[in-house]
KOLDRENKOL-323284 format. One record per residue: x, y, z of N, C-alpha, C in turn; residue in three letters. Coordinates in steps of 0.1 Angstrom, whole numbers, plus 5000, padded with zeros to 4 digits. Example, Ala and Ser with C-alpha at 12.3 -4.5 7.8 and 13.67 -1.06 7.14 Angstrom:
<rs>
513249435078512349555078513249675078ala 512849785071513749895071512950005079ser 
</rs>
This chain:
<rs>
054754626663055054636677055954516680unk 056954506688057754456692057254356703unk 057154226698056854146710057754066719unk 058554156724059354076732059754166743unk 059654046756059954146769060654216773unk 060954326776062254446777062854396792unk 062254306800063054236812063354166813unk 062853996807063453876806063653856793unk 063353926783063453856770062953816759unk 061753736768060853646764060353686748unk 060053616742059453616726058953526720unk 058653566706058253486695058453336699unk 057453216704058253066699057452976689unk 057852946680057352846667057552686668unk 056552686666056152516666055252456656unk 054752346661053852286653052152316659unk 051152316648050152276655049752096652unk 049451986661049351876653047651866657unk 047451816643045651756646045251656650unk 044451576653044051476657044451326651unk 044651376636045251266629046351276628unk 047251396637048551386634049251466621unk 048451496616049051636604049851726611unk 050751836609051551906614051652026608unk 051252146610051052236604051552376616unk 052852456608053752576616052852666625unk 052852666630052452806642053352846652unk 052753006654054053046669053053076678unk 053753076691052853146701053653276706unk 053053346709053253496714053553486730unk 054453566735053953626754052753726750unk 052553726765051353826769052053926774unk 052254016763053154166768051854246773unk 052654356787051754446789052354566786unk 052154716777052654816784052454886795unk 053554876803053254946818054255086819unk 053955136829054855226831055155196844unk 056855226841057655156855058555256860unk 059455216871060455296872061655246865unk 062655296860063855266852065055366855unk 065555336865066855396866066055526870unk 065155516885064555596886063555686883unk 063455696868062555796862061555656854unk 060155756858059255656851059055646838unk 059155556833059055496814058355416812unk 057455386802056855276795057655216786unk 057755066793058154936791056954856784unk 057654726774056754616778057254526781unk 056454476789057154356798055854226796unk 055854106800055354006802054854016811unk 053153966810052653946828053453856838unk 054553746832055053686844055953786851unk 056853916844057153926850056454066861unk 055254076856054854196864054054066879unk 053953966879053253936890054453886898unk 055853876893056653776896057453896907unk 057154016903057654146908058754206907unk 059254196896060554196885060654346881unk 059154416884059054526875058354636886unk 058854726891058254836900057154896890unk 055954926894054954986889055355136890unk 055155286883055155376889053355456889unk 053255476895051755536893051555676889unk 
</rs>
């Protein structure tokens, strides 16, 4: 599954985790995709989008 937002973008970002003593070890962190069903050029479709942008109101809900 595709983790990245179909309205801003958002995705995959990689970094480090560091421990306490400072060791550095790769990790990513994910968005919090939701599938919703929205409107799109009208007709309703399932998207996934990011909760920022469903609270941010970027995304019409269709019910």
């Amino acid at each position: 599954m595709s983790r990245v937002c179909e309205v801003c973008g958002k995705g995959k970002v990689a970094g480090f985790k560091v421990s306490h003593s400072n060791r550095h070890n790769k990790r990513t962190w994910l968005p919090n995709i939701r599938r919703v069903k929205a409107i799109v050029n009208g007709t309703p479709k399932r998207i996934r989008v990011c909760t920022r942008c469903l609270r941010s109101g970027k995304v019409e809900r269709a019910l």
